[in-house]
GUDREN-264843 format. One record per atom (N, C-alpha, C): x, y, z. Coordinates in nm, 4 decimals. Layout:
GUDREN-264843
u  v  w
X  Y  Z;
...
//
This chain:
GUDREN-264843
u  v  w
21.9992  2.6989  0.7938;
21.8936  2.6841  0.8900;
21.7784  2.7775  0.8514;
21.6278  2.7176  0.8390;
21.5155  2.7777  0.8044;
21.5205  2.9102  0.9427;
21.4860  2.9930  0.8888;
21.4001  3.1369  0.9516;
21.3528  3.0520  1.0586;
21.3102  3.1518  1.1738;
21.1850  3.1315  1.2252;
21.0825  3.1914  1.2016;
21.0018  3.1402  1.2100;
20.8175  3.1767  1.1647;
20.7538  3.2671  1.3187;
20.8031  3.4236  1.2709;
20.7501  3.5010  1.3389;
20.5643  3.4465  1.4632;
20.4729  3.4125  1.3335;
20.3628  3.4288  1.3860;
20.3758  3.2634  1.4937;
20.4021  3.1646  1.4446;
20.4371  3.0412  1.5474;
20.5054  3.0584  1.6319;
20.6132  3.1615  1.6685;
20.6861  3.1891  1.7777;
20.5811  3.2865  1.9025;
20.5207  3.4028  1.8024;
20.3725  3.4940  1.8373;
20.2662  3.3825  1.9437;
20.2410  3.2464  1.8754;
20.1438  3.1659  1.9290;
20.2257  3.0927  2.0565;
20.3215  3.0739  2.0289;
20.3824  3.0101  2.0997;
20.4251  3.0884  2.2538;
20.4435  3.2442  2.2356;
20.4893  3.2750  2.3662;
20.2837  3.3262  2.4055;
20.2709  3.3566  2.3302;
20.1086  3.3636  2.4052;
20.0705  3.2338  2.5104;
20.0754  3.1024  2.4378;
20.0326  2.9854  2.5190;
20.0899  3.0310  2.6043;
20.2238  3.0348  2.6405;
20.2864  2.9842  2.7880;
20.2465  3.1038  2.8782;
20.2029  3.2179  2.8079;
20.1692  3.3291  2.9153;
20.0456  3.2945  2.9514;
19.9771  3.2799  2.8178;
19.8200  3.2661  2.8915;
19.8410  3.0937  3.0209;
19.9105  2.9899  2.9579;
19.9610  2.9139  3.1032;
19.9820  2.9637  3.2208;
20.0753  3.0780  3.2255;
20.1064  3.0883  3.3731;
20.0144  3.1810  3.3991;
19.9273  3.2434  3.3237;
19.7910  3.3001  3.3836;
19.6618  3.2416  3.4829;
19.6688  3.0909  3.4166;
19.5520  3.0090  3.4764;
19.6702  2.9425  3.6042;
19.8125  2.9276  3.5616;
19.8663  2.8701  3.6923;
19.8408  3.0137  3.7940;
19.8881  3.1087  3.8357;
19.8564  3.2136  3.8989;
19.6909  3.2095  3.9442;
19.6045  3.1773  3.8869;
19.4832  3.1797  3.9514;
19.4615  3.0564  4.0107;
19.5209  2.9277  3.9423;
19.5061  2.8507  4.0159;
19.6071  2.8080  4.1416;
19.6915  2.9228  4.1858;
19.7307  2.9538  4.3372;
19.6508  3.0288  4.4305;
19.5835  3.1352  4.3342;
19.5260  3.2402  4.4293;
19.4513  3.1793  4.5215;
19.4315  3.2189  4.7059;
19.3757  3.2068  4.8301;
19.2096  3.1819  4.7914;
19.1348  3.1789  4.6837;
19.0327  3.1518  4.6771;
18.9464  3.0128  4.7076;
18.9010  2.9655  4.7589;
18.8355  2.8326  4.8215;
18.7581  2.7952  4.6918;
18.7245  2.6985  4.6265;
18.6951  2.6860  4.4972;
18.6939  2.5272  4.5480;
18.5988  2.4059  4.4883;
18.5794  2.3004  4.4589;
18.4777  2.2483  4.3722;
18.5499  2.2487  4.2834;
18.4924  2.1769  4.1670;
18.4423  2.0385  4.1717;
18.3462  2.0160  4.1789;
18.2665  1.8504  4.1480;
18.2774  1.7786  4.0520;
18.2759  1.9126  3.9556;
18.2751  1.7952  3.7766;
18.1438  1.7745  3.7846;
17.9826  1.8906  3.8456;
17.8518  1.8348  3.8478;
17.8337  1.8743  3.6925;
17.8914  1.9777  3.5757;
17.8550  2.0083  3.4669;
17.7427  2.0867  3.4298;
17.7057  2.1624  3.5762;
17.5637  2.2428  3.5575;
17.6409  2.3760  3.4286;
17.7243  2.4171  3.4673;
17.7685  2.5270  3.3954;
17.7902  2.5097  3.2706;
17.7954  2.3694  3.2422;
17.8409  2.3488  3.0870;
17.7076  2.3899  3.0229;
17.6029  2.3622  3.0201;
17.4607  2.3701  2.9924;
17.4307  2.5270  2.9506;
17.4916  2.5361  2.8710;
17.4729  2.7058  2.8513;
17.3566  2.7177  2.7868;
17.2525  2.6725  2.7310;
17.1335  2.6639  2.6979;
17.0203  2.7078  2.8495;
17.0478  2.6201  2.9347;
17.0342  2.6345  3.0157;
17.0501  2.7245  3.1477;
17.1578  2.7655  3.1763;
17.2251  2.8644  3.2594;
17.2313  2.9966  3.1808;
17.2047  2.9953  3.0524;
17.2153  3.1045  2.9684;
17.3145  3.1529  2.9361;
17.4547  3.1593  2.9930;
17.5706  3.1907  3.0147;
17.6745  3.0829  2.9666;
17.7817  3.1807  2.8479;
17.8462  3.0695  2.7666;
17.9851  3.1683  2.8085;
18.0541  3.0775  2.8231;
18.2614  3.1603  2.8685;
18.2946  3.2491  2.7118;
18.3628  3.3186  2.7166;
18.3978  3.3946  2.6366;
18.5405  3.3747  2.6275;
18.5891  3.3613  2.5698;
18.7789  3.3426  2.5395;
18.8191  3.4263  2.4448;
18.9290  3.4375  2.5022;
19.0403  3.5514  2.4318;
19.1290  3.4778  2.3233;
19.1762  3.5084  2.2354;
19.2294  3.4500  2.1459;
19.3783  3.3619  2.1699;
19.4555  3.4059  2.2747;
19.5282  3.3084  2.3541;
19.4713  3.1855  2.4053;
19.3383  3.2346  2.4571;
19.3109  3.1268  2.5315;
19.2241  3.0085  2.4545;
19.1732  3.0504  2.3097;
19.1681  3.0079  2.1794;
19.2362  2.8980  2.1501;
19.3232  2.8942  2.1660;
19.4367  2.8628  2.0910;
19.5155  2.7161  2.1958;
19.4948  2.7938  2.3146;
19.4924  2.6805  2.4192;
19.4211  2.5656  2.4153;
19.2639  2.5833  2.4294;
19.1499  2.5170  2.3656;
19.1728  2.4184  2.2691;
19.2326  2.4947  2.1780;
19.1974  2.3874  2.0351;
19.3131  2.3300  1.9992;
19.4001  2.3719  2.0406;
19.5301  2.2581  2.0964;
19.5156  2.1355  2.1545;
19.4256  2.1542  2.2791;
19.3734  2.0315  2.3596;
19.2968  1.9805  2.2796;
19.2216  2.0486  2.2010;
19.0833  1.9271  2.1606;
19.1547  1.8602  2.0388;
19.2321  1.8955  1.9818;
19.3381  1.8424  1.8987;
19.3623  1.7130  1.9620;
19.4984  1.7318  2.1021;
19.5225  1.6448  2.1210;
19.4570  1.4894  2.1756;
19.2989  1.5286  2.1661;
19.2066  1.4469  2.1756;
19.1898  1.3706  2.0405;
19.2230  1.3991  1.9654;
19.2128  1.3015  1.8330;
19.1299  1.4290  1.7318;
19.0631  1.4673  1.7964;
19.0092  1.5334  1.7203;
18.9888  1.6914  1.6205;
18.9712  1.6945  1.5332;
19.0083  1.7990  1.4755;
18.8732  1.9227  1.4147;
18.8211  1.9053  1.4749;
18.6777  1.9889  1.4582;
18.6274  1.9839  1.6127;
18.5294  2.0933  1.6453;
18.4524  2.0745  1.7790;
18.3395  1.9526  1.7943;
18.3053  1.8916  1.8479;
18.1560  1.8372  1.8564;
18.0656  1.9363  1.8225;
17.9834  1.8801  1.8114;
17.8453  1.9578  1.7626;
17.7274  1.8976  1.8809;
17.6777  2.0533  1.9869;
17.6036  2.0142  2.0884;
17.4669  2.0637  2.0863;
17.3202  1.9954  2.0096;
17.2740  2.0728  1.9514;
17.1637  2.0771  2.0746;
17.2195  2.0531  2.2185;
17.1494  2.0523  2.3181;
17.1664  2.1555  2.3899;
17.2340  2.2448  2.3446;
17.3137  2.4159  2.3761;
17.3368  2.3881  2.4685;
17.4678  2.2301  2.4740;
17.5807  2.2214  2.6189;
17.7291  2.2837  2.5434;
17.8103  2.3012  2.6069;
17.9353  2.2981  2.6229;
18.0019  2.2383  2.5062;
18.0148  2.2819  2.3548;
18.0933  2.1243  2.2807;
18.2280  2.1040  2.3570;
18.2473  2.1329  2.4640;
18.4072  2.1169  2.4657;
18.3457  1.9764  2.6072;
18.1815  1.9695  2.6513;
18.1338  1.8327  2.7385;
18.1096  1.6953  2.6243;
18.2312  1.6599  2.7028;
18.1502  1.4780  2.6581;
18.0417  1.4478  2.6236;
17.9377  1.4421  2.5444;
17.8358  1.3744  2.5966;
17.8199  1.2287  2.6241;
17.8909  1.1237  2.6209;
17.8968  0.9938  2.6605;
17.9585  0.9896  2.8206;
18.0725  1.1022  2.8344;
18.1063  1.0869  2.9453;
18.0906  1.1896  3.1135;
17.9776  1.2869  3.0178;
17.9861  1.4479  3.0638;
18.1187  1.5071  3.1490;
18.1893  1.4563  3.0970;
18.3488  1.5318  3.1547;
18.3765  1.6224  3.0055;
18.4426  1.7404  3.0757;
18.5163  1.7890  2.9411;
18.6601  1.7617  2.9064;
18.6298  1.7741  2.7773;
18.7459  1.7212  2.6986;
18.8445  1.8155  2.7140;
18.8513  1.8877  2.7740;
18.9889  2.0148  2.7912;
19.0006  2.0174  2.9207;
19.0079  1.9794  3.0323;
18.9543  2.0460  3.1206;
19.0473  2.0827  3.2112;
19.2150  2.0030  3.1945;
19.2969  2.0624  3.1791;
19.3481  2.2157  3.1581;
19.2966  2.2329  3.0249;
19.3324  2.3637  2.9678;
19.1674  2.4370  2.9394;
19.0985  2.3922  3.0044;
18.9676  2.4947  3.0347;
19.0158  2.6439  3.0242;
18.9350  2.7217  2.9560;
18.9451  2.8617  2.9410;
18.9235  2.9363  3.1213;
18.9531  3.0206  3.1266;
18.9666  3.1116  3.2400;
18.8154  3.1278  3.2740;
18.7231  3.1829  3.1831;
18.5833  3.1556  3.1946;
18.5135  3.0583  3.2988;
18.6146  2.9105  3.2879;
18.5153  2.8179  3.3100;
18.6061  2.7939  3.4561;
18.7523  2.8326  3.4894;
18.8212  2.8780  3.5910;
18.7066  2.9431  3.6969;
18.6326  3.0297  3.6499;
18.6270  3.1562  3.7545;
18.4671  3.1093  3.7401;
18.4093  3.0453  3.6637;
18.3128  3.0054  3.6535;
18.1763  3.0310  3.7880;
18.0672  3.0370  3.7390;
17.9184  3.1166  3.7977;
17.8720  2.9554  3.9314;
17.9039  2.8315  3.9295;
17.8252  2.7380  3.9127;
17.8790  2.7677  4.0949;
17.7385  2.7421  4.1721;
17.6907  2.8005  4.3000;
17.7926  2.6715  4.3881;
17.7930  2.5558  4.2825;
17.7911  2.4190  4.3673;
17.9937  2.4211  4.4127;
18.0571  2.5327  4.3300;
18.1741  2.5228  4.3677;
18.2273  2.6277  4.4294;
18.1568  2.7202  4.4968;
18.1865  2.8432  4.5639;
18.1332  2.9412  4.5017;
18.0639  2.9509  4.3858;
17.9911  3.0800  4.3166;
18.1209  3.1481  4.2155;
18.1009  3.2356  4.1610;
18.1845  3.3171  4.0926;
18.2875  3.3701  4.1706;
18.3999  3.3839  4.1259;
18.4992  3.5021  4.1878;
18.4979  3.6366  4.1356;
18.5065  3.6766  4.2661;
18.4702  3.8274  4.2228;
18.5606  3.8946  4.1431;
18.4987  3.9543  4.0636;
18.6169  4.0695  3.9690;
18.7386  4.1152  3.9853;
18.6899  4.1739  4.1132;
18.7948  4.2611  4.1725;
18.9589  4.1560  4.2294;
18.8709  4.0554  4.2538;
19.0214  3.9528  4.2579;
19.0469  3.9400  4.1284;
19.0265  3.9568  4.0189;
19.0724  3.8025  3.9019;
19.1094  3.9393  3.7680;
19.0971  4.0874  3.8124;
19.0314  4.1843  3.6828;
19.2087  4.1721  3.5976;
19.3049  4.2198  3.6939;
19.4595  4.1720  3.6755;
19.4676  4.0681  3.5741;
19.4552  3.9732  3.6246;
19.4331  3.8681  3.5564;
19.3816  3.8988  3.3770;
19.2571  3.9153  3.3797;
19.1683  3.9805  3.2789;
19.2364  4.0610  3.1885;
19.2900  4.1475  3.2513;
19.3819  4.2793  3.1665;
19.4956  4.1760  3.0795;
19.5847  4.1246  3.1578;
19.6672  4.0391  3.0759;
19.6171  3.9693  3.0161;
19.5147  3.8774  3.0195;
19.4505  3.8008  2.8674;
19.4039  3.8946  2.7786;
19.3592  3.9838  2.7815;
19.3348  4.1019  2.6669;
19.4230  4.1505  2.6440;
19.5292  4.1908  2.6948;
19.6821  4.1724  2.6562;
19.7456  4.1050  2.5428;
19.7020  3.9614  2.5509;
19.8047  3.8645  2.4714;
19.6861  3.9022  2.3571;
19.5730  3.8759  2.3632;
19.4772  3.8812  2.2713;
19.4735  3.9850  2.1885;
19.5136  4.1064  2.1899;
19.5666  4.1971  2.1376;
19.6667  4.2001  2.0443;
19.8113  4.1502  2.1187;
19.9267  4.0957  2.0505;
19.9307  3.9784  1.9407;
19.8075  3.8893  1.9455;
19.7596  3.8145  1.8175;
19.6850  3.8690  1.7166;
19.6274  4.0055  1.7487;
19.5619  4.1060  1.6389;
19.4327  4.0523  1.6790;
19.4187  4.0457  1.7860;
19.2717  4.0669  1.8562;
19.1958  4.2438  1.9169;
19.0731  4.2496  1.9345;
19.0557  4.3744  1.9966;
19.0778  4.3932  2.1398;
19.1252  4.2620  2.1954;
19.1316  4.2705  2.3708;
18.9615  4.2096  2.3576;
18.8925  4.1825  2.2633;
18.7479  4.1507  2.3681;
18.7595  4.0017  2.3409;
18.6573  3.9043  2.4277;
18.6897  3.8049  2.4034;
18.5399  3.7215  2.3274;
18.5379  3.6133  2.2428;
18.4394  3.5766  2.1993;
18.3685  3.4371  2.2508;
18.2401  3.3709  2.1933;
18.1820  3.3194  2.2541;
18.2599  3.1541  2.2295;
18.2688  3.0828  2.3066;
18.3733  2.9431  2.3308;
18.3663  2.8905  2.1918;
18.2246  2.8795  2.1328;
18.2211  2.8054  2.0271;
18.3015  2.8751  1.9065;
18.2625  2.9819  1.8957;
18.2912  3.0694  1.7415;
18.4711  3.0972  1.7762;
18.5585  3.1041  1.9001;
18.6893  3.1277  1.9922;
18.7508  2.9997  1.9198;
18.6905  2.9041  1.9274;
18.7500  2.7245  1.9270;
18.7732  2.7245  1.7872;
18.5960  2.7566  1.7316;
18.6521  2.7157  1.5696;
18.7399  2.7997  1.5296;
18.7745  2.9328  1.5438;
18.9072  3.0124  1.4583;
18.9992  2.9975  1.4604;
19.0533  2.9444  1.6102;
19.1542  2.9109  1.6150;
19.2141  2.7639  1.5519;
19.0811  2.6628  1.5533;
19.1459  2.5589  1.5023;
19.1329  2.5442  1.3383;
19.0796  2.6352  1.2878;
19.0556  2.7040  1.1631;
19.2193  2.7155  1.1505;
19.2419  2.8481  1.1976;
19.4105  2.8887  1.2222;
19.5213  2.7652  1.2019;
19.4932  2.6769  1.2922;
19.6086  2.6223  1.3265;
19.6130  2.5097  1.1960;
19.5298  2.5265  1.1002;
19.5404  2.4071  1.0050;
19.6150  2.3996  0.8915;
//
């Protein structure tokens, strides 16, 4: 019987933590309704792009994988590559980064505050660490491509 492959076992318990990270927030008492209006995707616009941790990397480009696809879109309208543009839904949205979880956009309750979600925070810089990250997290686009860089 082959070894196991230390670093695929490494990726592997990261996913399911960084999973029950977004399940845990998505219990927390916070009032939150999402529309799917896509103002937030527009980071050109809103100025403000999610930052992901290398767990949550990895989450990402897993999903956009299982979309058929194996590279990001290219959004040269400085939206979201992870938004449709034929369908403006995102293609992850499922496994949306924590970023886009806790997300700024006014139309679904505004941001959550820090002080609820920082817990949270600490443990994704946590796992991100344990992949030979610095704990900081990077910008969605440059997060997506490394990891699916990685996983090839």
């Amino acid at each position: 019987m082959p070894a196991a492959d230390p670093e695929a076992a490494l990726k592997r318990n990261a996913i399911s933590e960084v999973k029950k990270i977004y399940a845990e927030l998505a219990a927390m008492p916070i009032e939150r309704s999402c529309t799917l209006r896509t103002e937030c995707c527009q980071f050109r616009l809103t100025g403000k792009t999610p930052h992901l941790t290398r767990g949550e990397a990895l989450i990402a480009a897993r999903a956009l994988r299982a979309t058929g696809r194996k590279a990001q879109p290219s959004r040269p309208d400085g939206a979201c590559p992870m938004l449709d543009p034929f369908t403006s839904r995102c293609l992850i949205y499922e496994n949306r980064p924590f970023g886009c979880r806790t997300h700024f956009c006014a139309a679904a309750g505004g941001p959550y505050a820090r002080k609820d979600v920082v817990h949270l925070i600490h443990r994704l810089q946590e796992i991100d660490e344990r992949l030979g990250g610095d704990g900081a997290a990077s910008p969605i686009e440059d997060a997506v491509a490394s990891a699916l860089q990685a996983c090839q």
